[in-house]
Backbone as a chain_set.jsonl record, in Angstrom:
{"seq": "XXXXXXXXXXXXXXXXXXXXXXXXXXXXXXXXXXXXXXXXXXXXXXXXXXXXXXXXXXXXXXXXXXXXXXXXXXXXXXXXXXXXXXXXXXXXXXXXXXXXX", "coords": {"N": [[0.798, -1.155, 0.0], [0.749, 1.954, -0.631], [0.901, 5.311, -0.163], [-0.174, 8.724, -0.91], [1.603, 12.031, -0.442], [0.127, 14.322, 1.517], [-1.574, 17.145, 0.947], [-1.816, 20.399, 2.093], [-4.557, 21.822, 3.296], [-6.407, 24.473, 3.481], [-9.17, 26.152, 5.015], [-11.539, 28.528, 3.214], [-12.925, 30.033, 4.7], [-11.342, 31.017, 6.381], [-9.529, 33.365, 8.337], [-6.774, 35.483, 6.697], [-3.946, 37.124, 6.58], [-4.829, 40.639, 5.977], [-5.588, 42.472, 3.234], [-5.534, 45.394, 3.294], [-4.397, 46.471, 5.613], [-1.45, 46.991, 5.272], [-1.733, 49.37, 3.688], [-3.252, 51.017, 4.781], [-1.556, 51.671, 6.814], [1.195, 52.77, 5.159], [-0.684, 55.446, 4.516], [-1.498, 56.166, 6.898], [1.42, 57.021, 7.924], [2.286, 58.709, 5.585], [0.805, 60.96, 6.183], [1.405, 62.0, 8.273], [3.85, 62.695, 7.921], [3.427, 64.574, 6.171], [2.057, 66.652, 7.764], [4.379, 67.138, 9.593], [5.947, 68.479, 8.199], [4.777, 70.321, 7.074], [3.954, 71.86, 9.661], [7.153, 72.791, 10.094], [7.72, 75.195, 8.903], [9.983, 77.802, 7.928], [9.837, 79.611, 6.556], [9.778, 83.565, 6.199], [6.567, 84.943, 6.924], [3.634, 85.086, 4.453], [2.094, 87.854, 3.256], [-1.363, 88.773, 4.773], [-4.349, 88.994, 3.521], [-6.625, 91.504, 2.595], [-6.662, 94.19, 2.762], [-5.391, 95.346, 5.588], [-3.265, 96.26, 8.096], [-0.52, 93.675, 9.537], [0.921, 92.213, 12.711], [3.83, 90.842, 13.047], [6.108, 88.966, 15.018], [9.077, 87.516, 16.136], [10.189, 86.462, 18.394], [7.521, 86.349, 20.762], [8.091, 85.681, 23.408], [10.811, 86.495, 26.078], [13.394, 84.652, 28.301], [15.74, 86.048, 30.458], [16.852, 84.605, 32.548], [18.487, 84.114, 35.804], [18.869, 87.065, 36.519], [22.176, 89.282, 37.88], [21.309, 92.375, 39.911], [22.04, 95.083, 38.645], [23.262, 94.382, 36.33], [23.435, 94.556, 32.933], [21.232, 93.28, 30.362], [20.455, 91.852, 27.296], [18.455, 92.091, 24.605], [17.096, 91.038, 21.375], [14.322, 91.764, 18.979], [12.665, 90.807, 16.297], [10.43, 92.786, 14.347], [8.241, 92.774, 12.386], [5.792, 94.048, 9.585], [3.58, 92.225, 8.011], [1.089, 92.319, 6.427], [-1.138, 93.564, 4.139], [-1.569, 96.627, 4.214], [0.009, 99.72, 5.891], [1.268, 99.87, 8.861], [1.161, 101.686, 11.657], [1.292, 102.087, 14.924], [-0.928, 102.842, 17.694], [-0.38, 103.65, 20.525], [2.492, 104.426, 22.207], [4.676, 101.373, 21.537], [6.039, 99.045, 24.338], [7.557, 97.143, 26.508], [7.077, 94.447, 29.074], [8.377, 93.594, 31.934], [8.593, 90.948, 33.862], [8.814, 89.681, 37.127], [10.441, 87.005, 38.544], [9.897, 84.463, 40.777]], "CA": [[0.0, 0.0, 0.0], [1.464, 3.087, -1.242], [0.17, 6.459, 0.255], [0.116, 9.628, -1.318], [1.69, 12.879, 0.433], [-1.224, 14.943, 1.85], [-1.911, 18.402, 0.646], [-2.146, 21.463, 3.217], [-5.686, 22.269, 2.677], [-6.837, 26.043, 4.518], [-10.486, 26.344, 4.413], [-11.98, 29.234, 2.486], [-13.612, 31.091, 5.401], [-10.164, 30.999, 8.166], [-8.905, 34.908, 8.069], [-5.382, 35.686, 6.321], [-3.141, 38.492, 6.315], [-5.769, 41.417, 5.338], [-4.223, 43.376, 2.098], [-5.878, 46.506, 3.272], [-4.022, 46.873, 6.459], [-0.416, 47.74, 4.745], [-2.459, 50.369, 2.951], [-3.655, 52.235, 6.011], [-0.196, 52.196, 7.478], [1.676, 54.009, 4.28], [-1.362, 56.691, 4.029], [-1.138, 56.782, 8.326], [3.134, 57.429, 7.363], [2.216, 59.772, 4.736], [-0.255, 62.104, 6.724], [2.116, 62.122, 9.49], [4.906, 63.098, 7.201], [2.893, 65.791, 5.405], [1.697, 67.13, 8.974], [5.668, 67.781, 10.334], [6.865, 69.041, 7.28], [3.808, 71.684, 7.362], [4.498, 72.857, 10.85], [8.283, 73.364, 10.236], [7.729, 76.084, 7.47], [10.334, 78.803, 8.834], [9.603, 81.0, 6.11], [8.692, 84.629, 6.918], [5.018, 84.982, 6.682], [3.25, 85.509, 3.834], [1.253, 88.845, 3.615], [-2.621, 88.648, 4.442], [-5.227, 89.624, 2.266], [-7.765, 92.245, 2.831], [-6.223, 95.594, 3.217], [-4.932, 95.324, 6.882], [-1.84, 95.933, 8.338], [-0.475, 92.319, 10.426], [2.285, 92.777, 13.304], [4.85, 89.406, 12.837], [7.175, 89.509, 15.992], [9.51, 86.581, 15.65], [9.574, 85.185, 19.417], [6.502, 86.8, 21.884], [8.823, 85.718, 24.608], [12.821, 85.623, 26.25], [13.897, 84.8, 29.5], [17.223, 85.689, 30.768], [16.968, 83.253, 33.776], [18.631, 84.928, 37.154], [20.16, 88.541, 36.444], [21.896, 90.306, 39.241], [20.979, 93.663, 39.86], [22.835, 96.36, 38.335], [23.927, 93.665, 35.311], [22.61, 94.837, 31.724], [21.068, 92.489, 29.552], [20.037, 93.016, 25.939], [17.863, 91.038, 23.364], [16.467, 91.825, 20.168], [13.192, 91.004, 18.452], [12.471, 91.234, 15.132], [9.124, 92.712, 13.905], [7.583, 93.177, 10.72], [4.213, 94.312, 9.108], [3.292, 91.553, 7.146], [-0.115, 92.422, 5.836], [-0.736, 94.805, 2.885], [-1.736, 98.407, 4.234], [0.566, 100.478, 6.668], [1.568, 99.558, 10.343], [0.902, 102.386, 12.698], [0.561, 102.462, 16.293], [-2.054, 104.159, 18.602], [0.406, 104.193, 21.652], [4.178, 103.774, 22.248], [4.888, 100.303, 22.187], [6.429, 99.25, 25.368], [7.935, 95.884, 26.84], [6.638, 94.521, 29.847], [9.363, 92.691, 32.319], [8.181, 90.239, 34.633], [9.913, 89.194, 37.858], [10.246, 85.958, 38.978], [10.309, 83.972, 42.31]], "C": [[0.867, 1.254, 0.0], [0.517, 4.549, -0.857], [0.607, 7.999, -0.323], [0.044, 10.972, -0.361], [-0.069, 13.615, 0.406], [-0.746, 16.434, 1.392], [-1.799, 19.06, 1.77], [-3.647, 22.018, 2.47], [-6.113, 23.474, 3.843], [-8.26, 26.229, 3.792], [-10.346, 27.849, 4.036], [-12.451, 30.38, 3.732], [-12.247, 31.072, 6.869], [-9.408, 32.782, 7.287], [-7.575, 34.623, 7.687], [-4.984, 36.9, 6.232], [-4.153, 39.744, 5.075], [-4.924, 42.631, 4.465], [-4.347, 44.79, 2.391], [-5.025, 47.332, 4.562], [-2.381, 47.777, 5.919], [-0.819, 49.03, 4.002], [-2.787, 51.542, 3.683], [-2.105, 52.693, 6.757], [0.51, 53.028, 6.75], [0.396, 55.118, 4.203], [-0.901, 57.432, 5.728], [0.454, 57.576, 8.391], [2.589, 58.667, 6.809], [1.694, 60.812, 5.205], [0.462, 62.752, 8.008], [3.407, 63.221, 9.24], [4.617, 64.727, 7.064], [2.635, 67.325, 7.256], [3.107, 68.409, 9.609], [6.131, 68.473, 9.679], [5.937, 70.354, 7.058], [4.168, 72.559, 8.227], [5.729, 73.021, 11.087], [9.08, 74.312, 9.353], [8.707, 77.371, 8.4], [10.636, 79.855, 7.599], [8.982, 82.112, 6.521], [7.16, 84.46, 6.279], [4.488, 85.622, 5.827], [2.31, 86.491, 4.277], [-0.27, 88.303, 4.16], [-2.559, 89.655, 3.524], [-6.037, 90.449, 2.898], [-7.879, 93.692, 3.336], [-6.206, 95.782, 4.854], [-3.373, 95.398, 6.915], [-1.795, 94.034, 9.462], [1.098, 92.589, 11.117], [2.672, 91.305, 13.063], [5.793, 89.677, 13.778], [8.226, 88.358, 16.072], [9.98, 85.819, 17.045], [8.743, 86.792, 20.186], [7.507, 87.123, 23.748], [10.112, 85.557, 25.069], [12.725, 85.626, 27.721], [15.376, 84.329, 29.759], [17.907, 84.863, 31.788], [17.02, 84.457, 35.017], [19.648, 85.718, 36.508], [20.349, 89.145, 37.698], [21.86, 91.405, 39.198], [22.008, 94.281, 39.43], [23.718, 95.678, 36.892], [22.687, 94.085, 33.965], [22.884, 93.257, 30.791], [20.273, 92.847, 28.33], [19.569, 91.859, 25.065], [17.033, 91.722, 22.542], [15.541, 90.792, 19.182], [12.814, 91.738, 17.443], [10.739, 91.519, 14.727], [9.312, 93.377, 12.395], [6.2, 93.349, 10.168], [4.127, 93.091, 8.055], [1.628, 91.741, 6.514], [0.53, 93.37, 4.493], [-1.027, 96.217, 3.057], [-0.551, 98.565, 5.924], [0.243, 99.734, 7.951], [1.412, 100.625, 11.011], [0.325, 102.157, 14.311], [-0.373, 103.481, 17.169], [-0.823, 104.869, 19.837], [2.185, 103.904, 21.269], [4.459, 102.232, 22.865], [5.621, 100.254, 23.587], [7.211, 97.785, 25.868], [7.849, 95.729, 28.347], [7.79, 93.296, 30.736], [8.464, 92.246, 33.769], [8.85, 89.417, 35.456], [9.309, 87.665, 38.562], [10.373, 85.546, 40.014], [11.823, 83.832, 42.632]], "O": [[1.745, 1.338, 0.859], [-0.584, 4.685, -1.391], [1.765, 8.369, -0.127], [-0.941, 11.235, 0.328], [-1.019, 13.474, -0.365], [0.43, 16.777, 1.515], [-1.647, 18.299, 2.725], [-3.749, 22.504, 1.343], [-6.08, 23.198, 5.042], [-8.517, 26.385, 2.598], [-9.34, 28.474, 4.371], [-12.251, 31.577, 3.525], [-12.466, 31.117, 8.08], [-9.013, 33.078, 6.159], [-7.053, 33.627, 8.188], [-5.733, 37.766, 5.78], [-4.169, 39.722, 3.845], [-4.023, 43.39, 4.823], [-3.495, 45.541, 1.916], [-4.96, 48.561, 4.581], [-2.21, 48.974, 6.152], [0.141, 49.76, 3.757], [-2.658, 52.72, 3.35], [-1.733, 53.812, 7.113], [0.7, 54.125, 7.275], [0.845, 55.982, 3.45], [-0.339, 58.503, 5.953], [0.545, 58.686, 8.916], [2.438, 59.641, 7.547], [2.084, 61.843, 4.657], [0.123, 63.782, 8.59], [3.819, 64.144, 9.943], [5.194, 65.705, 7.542], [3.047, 68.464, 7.479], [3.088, 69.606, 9.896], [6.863, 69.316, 10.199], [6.515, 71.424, 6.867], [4.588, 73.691, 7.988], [5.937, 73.416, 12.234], [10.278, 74.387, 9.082], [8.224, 77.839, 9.431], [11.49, 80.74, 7.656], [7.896, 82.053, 7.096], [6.852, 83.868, 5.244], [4.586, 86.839, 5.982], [1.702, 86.345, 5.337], [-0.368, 87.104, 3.895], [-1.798, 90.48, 3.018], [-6.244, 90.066, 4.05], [-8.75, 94.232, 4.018], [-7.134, 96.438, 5.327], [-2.528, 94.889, 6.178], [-2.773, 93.443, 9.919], [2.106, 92.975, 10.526], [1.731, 90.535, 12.87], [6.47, 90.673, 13.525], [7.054, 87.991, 15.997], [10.172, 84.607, 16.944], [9.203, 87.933, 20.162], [7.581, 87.988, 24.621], [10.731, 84.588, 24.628], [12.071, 86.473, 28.33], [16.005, 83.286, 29.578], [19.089, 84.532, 31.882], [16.189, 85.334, 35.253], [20.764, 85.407, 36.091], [19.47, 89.498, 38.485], [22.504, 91.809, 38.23], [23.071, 93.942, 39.949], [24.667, 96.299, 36.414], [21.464, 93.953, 34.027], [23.851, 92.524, 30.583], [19.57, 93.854, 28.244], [20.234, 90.842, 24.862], [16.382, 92.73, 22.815], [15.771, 89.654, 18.773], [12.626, 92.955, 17.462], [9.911, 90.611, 14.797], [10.074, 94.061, 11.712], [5.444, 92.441, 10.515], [4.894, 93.264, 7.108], [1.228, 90.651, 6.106], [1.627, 93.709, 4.051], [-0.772, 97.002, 2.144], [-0.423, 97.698, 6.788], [-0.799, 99.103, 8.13], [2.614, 100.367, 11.058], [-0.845, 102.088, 14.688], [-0.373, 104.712, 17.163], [-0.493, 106.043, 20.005], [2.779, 103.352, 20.342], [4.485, 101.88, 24.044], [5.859, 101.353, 24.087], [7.455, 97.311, 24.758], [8.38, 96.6, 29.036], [7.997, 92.209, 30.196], [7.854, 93.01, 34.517], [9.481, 88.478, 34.971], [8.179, 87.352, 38.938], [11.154, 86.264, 40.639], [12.185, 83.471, 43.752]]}, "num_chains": 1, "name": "protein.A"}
């Protein structure tokens, strides 16, 4: 009696490696990609639109840590009008220093 090897037989309804999943992962990659490379635009700022001036200050905030009294410290912040009509102020700008604990 002579027996013939057996087949691997996988029924029809047993789950396999779903083709759609590699699919979601490169778009999930791609959106992720697109995302970082958006928010690390360090071009200056394009104008608005709509006849306004727009102030652009290039950081809001510095801290020099612990200064001791009677020691000068000096930093410089760049502004710019980026809109399309004139920049004018009402008052004299001013810079507001805030002491710490």
């Amino acid at each position: 009696m002579t027996t013939k090897p057996s087949k691997k037989v996988t029924p029809k309804n047993q789950p396999g490696f779903p083709i759609w999943l590699p699919l979601i992962i490169v778009a999930g990659v791609v959106l992720i990609a697109v995302a970082v490379l958006s928010n690390n635009s360090s071009s200056p700022a394009a104008p608005t639109t709509g006849g306004a001036p727009a102030l652009n200050v290039d950081k809001d905030r510095f801290d020099f840590g612990d200064v001791k009294l009677g020691q000068t410290v000096q930093v410089s912040f760049e502004v710019a009008n980026t809109g399309d009509a004139p920049l004018r102020f009402k008052e004299k700008p001013y810079i507001e220093v805030a002491a710490g604990c």
